[in-house]
N, C-alpha and C positions, 0 to 999 in steps of 0.2 A: 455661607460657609461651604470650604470645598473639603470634604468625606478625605480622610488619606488614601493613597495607590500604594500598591507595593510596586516599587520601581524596578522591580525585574517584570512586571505586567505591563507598566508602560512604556517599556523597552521592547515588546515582541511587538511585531507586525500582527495585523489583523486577518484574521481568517481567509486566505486567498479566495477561494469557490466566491466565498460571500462578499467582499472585494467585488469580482467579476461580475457579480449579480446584479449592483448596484450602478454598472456600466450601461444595464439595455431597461433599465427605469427610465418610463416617459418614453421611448424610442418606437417611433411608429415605424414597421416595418412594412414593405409594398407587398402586394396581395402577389407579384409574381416570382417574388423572393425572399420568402420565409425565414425568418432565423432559423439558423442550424446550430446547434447549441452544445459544443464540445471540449466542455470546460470541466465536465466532473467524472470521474470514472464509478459510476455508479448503474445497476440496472438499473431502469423505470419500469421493467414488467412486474407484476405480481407471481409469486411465486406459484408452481404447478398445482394445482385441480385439488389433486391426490394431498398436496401438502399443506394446504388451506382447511381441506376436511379433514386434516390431521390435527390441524391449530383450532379448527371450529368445537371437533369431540375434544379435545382436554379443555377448553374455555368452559366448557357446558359440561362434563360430567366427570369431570377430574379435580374433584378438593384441594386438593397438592398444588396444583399448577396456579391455583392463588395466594400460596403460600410463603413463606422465606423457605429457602432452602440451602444447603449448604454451602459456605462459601466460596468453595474451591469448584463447585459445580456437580450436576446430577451423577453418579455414579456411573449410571450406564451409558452418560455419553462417555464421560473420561473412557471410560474400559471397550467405546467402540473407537474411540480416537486410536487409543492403544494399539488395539487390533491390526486396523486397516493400517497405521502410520508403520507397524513394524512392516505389514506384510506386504508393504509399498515400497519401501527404505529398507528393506530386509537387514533391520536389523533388529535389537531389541528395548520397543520403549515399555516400560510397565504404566497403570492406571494412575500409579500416586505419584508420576511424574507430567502428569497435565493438570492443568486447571484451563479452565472457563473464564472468561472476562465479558466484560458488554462493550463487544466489540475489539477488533485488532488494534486501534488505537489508544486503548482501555490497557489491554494486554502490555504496548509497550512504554505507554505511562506507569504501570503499576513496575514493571521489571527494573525501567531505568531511576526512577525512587529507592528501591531494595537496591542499585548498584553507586549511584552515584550522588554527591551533596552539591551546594555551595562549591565552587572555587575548583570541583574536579573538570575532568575534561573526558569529551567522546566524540569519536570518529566518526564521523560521516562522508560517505562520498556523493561527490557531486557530481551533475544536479542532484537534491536529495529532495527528499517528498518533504515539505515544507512543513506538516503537522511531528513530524521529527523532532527539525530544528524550534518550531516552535513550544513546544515541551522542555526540552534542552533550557532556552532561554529564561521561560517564567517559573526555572528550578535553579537558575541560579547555577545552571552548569557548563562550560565550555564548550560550544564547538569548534573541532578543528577540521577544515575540509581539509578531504584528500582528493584533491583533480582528478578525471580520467582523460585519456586521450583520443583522437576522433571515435574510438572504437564503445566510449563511454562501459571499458570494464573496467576493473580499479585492479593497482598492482598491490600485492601484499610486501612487495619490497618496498615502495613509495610508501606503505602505512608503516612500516619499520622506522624508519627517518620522522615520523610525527609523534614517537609515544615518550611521553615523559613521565615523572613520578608520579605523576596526575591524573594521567589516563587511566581509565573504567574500563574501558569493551572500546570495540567497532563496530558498526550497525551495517550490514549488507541488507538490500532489499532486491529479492530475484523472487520469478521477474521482475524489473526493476521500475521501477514508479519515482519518477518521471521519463526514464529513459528508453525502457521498452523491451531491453537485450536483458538473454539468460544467460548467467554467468555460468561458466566453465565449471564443471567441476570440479577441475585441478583448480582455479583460480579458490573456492570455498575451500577446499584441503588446505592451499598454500596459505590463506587467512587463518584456516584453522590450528594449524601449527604453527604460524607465529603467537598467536592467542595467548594458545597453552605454554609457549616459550617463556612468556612475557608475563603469567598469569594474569591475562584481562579478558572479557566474556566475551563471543562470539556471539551477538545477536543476531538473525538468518530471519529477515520478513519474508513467509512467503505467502503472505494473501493472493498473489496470481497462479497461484502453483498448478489449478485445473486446470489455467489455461497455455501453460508451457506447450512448447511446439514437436519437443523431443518426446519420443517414444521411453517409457520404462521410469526407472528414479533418476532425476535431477541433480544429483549427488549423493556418496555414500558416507558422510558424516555419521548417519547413525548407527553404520555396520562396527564403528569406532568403539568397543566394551567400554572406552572410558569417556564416555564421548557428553556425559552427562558432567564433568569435572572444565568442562569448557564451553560447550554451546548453548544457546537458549533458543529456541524456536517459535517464532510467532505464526500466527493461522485466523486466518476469518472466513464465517460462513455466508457472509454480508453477498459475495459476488456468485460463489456456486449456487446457491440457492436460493437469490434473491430476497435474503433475509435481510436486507439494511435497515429494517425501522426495527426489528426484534432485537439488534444489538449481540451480537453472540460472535467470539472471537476465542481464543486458548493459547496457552504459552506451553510448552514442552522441555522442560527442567529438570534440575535435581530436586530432588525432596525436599533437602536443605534450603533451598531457596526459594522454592515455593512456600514454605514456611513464612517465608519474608513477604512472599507474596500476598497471604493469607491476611498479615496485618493489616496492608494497605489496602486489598481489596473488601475488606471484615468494615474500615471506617469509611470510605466512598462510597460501597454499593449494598455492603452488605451480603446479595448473593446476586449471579448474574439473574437476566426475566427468565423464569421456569418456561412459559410459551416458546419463546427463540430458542432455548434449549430442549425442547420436544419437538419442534419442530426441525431443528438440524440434526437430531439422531435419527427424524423419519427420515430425511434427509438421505443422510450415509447409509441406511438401510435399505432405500426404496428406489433412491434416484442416480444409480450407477451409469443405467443406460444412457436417462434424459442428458447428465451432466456430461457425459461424452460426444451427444449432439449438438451442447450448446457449445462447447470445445472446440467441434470441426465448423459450426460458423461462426465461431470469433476469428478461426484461424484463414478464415475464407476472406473475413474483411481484414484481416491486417494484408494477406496479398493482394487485394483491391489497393491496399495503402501503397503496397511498395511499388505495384505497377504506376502508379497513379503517380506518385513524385520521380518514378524514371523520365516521365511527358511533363514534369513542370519544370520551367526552364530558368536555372537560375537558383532554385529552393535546395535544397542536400537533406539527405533522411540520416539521420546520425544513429537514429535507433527506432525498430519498430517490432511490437510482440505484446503479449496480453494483452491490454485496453487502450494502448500507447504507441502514435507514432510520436518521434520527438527531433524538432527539424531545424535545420538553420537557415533565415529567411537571408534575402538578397539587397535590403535598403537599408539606406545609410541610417535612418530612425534607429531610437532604441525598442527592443522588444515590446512593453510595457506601453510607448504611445502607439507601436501600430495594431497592437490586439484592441486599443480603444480606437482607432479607425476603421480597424475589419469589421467592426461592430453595426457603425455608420453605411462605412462603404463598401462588406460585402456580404451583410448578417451573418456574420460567423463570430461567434463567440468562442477564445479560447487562449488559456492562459500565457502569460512569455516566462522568458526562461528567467528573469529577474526576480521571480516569485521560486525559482528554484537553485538559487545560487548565492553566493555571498554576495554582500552589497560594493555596489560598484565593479562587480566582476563584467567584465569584458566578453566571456561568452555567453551570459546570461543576455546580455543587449540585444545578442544574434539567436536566439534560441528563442523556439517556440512549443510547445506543448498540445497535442493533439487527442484527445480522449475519443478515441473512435467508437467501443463496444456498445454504442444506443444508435449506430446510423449505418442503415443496410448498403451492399454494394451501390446502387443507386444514388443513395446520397454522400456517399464517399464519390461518387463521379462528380457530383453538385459542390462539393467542397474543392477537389481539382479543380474546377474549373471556376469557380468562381477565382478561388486566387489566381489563377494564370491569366482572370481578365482583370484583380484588379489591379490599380494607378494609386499612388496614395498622395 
């Protein structure tokens, strides 16, 4: 007897990373050419010294930190998010407008539940980060991509042309994941007053935010007094500090919708892990400097990236910034079967654009995906150069 599916679960694809993982199973790799493996945008180092002995003392003499605790998240991080977010974005967020999630993917599961049902619809531009749309899908909710152009920034007049009575929000993701570019400011404005035009939310991922290229705030959305009547903000501490198994991510809201928030995150999780969220408040307290080190050498490999496909002949860098170059290859193949030959034939692991784009879309076939932030200058030369030797 076969158990029922909800058929909006077996309508989604499967997990892409783990998809990809399954390609270099069994695959003996030659002793003078290593897999490279640049398929996930995640650190592998452990996070700093200082922040381990942070996590070790509340494990060991902190009763709390094994406790439930509240569901919207510890106090004092809310009120240091606060803090630092106003006096970044100079403008004004208060405490009882964040919550905590476990994790940024957590954060915009729980937002797009509180916005969207069954049969509604939400914007995404493409390429879009796949755990997105997969959400989207096993909720029973519409996507509708909105193209970009070689430039891979999205127009808010092209998202004008897609909103019907059904539309929820639009999901911007800057730095963008899968595509690499930081959107304009004015481009976030012009979204953002369509939005509020339109009343539908502005949802703003910015999990790469640390590692933006530009000096000062990324945009002034939040200098906006009413700026909580329209946008929702997403954040994870997953990549600044190397938290990704502690899970700790936050949405920045109105009160009201946090509210909404509160239900959904009250039945999934209960409250986010105390440890992840003690550990990201030492974090924001402790690690200013380090996380501006780690900034100028993400920013070091993605210019190893862009020099590196000026000398590959044939490949085009469509978008390159935070953890992400994102490129379009030069063979007649579709994306999808040559990421499972580079695998073979040139150990390099890493995802095609078909895992970021509608099905059957045509620049998804040419598109490739690059998660560069775990491979030093050195092996960014080893990744050039492997693909400019291989033949498929």
């Amino acid at each position: 007897m076969t158990l029922p599916l909800n058929p909006a679960f077996a309508a989604t694809e499967p997990p892409p990373v783990m998809e990809a993982r399954r390609w270099i199973e069994g695959v003996s790799f030659p002793a003078d050419r290593p897999l490279i493996n640049v398929s996930q945008a995640a650190p592998v180092d452990s996070p700093p010294l200082g922040l381990r002995q942070a996590l070790a003392e509340a494990a060991l003499n902190d009763p709390n930190a094994h406790l439930y605790g509240p569901v919207l998240g510890l106090p004092a991080l809310r009120e240091e998010i606060a803090a630092q977010w106003s006096a970044t974005y100079g403008g004004s967020i208060a405490p009882h407008q964040v919550a905590i999630t476990q994790g940024c993917n957590q954060a915009f599961c729980t937002v797009m539940a509180t916005l969207a049902g069954p049969g509604d619809e939400v914007i995404l531009t493409t390429p879009w980060y796949f755990n997105h749309k997969m959400w989207l899908d096993m909720a029973s909710v519409t996507t509708v991509p909105l193209e970009t152009d070689a430039t891979l920034i999205p127009s808010a007049e092209m998202a004008a042309a897609l909103i019907s009575d059904r539309t929820r929000a639009i999901v911007l993701v800057s730095p963008n994941n899968p595509g690499g570019v930081e959107y304009p400011a004015e481009t976030l404005a012009a979204f953002r007053d369509l939005c509020r035009a339109r009343g539908l939310a502005l949802i703003v991922d910015e999990t790469y935010r640390d590692f933006d290229s530009r000096s000062g705030a990324p945009h002034d959305l939040f200098r906006d007094p009413d700026w909580a009547g329209t946008l929702i903000q997403l954040y994870s501490f997953s990549k600044a500090y190397r938290l990704t198994g502690h899970r700790v991510g936050a949405v920045v809201a109105s009160p009201e919708r946090l509210a909404e928030v509160e239900k959904f995150l009250d039945t999934v999780a209960i409250c986010p892990s105390q440890l992840g969220q003690i550990g990201a408040l030492w974090g924001m307290r402790n690690l200013g400097q380090w996380l501006a080190g780690e900034r100028d050498e993400i920013l070091s490999r993605r210019a190893a990236m862009v020099a590196g496909f000026t000398r590959l002949p044939g490949w085009r860098l469509l978008g390159c910034g935070a953890y992400f170059a994102y490129v379009e290859h030069p063979y007649a193949m579709a994306s999808d079967a040559l990421c499972k030959r580079l695998v073979t034939g040139a150990s390099l692991l890493m995802l095609p654009g078909t895992m970021f784009q509608p099905e059957g879309s045509a620049a998804g076939r040419r598109q490739i995906r690059i998660a560069f932030a775990n491979v030093d200058a050195t092996g960014i030369a080893e990744v050039i150069r492997r693909l400019a030797a291989f033949r498929p």
